[in-house]
C-alpha positions in Angstrom: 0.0 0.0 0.0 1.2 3.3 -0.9 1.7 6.2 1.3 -1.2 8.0 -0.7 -3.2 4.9 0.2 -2.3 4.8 4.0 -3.9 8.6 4.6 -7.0 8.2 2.1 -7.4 5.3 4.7 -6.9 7.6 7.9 -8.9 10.2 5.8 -11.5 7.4 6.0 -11.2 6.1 9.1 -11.5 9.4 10.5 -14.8 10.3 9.3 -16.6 7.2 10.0 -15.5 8.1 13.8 -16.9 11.2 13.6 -20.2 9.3 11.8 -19.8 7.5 15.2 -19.8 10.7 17.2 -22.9 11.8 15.4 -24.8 9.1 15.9 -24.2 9.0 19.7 -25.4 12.3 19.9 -28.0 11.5 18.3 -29.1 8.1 20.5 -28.6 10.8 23.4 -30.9 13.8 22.2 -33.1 10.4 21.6 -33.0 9.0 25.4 -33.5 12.7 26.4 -36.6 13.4 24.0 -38.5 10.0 25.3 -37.5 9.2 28.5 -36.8 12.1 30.1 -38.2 15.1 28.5 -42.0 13.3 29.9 -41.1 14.3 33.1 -40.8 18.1 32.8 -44.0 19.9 32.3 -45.7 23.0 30.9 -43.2 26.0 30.4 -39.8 24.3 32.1 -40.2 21.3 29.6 -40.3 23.5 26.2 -37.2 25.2 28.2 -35.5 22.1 28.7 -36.4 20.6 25.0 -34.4 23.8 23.9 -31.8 23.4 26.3 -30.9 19.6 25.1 -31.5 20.1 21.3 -29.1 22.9 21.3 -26.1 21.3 23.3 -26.9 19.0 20.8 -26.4 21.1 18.2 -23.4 22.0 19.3 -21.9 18.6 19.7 -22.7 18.4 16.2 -20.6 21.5 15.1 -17.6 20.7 17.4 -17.3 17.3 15.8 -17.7 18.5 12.5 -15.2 21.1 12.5 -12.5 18.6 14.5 -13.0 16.5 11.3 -12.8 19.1 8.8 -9.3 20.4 10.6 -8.1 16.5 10.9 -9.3 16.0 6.8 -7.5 19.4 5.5 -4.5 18.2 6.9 -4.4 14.4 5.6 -5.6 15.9 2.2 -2.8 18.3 2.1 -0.4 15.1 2.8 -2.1 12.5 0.6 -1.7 15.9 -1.9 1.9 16.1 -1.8 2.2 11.9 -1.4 0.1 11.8 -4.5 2.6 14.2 -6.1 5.5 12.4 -5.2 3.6 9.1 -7.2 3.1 10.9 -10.2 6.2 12.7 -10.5 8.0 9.0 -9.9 5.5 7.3 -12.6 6.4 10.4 -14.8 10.0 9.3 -14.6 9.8 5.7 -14.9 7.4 6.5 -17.9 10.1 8.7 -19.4 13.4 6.1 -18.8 11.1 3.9 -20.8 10.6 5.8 -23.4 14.3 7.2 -23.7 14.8 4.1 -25.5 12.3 5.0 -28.3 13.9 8.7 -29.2 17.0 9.8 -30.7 19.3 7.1 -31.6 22.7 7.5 -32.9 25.0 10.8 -32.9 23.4 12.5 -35.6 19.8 12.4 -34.1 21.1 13.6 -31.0 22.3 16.6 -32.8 19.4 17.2 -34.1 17.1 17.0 -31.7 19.9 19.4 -29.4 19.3 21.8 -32.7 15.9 21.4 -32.3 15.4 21.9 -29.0 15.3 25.1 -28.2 12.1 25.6 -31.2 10.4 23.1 -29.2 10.3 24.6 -26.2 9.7 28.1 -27.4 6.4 26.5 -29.2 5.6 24.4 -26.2 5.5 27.3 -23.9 3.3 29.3 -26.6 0.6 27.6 -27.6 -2.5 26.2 -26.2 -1.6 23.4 -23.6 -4.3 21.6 -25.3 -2.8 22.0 -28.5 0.4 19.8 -27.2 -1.0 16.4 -28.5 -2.0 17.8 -31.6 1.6 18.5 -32.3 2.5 15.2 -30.6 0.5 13.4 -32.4 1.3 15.0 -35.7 5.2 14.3 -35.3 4.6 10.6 -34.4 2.0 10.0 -37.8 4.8 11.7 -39.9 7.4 9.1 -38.1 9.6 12.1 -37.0 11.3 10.5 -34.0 13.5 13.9 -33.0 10.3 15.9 -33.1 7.9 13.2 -31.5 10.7 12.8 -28.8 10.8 16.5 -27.8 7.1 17.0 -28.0 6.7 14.5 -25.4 9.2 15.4 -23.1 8.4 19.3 -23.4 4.7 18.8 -23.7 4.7 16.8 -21.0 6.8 18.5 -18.5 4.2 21.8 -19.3 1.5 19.6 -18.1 3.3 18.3 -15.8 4.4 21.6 -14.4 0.5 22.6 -14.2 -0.9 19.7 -12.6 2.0 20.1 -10.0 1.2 24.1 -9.2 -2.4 23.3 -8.9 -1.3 20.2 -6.4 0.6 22.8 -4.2 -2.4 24.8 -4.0 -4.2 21.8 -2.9 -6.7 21.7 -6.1 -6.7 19.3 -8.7 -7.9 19.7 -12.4 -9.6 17.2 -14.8 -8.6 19.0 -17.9 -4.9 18.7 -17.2 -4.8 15.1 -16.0 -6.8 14.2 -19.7 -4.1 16.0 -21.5 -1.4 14.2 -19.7 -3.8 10.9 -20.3 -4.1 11.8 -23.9 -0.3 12.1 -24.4 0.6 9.0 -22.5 -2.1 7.2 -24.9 -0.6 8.5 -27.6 2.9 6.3 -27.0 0.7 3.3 -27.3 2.4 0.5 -26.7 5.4 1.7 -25.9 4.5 2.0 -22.2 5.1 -1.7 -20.2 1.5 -3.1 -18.8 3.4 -2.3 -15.2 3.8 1.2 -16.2 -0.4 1.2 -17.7 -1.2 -0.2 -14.5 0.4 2.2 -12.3 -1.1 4.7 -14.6 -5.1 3.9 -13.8 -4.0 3.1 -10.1 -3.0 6.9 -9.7 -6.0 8.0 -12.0 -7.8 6.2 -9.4 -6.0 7.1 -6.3 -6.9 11.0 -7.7 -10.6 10.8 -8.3 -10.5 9.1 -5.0 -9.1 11.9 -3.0 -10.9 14.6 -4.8 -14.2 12.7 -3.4 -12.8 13.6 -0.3 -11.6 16.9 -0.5 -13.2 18.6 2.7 -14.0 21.9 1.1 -15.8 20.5 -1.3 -18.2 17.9 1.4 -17.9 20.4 4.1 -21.2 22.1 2.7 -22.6 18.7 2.1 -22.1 17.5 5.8 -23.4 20.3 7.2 -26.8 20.4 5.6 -27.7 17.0 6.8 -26.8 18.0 10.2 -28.3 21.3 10.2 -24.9 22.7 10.4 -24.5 26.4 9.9 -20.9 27.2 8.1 -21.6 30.7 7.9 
């Protein structure tokens, strides 16, 4: 199990306690409401009803923002763990593919001649325009161009995902385009490397399901929560 893996666990773990919290609360108000409540009459009882429902209340919102403090911090790790995964699988994905690229002095010279074009259109256009271009190098079998399309197309994705990742936000449209150039190398890519591939894919949709600031507001309207 991965480190990413071991706090998406915690992640877990820690709001089924909190489920636990709630529902003892809950059994509580309950024992209150119909066994003891009975026993109060007239104004004092109405008083007391009040009394209990709000401490409840309360209980509620303490719990729920213990868990949302304990979840922003294990997302922020399993952020940076995640990270760490992709940036490894980026590497391994790459040391593969080395061996597909230049081969031989002169296509190293060209592709060092090249280079610098590359990157200077890279940085320009569209990101979403970076398979295009991939794509169009590897269907007119240049393997100098296709070669530094990948790496420099990549890396700009690459660089993107990462800066949203440090801000603690991830984005669908860049993981496609990463996904569209790694499909793109076809079988060049080991069934290890695939398979590490749509573990992380998973491992992301995963943790965005459990980003707190986005089932904070969820939570809290099925407890009556105020966040506001």
């Amino acid at each position: 199990m991965s480190s990413t893996e071991t706090i998406v666990e915690q992640m877990d773990a820690a709001q089924a306690e909190a489920q636990a919290q709630h529902d003892k609360v809950d059994r509580d108000l309950q024992h209150v409401l119909t066994s003891v409540l009975p026993t109060w009459k007239g104004d004092a009882a109405r008083e007391y009803e009040q009394a209990e429902r709000a401490a409840a209340d309360a209980k509620r919102a303490k719990i729920e923002a213990e868990l949302t403090t304990t979840k922003r911090k294990l997302y922020r790790e399993a952020v940076a763990a995640l990270t760490a995964e992709e940036e490894a699988h980026e590497a391994a994905i790459y040391a593969a593919l080395l061996g597909d690229g230049p081969q031989g002095v002169e296509q190293w010279r060209e592709a060092d001649h090249r280079r610098p074009f590359v990157e200077e259109d890279v940085a320009r256009i569209p990101m979403t325009e970076i398979p295009k271009r991939y794509r169009l190098a590897l269907d007119s079998k240049d393997v100098v161009g296709a070669f530094l399309w990948r790496r420099y197309g990549e890396q700009r994705i690459h660089d993107a995902i990462a800066e949203q990742a440090k801000a603690g936000n991830f984005s669908p449209d860049l993981h496609m385009l990463l996904a569209e150039m790694q499909a793109l190398t076809g079988d060049k890519i080991s069934p290890k490397l695939k398979a590490e591939a749509k573990r992380l894919d998973r491992l992301d949709s995963e943790l965005k399901r459990r980003n707190p600031d986005l089932t904070r507001e969820a939570v809290a309207a099925k407890y009556g929560i105020r966040t506001h």
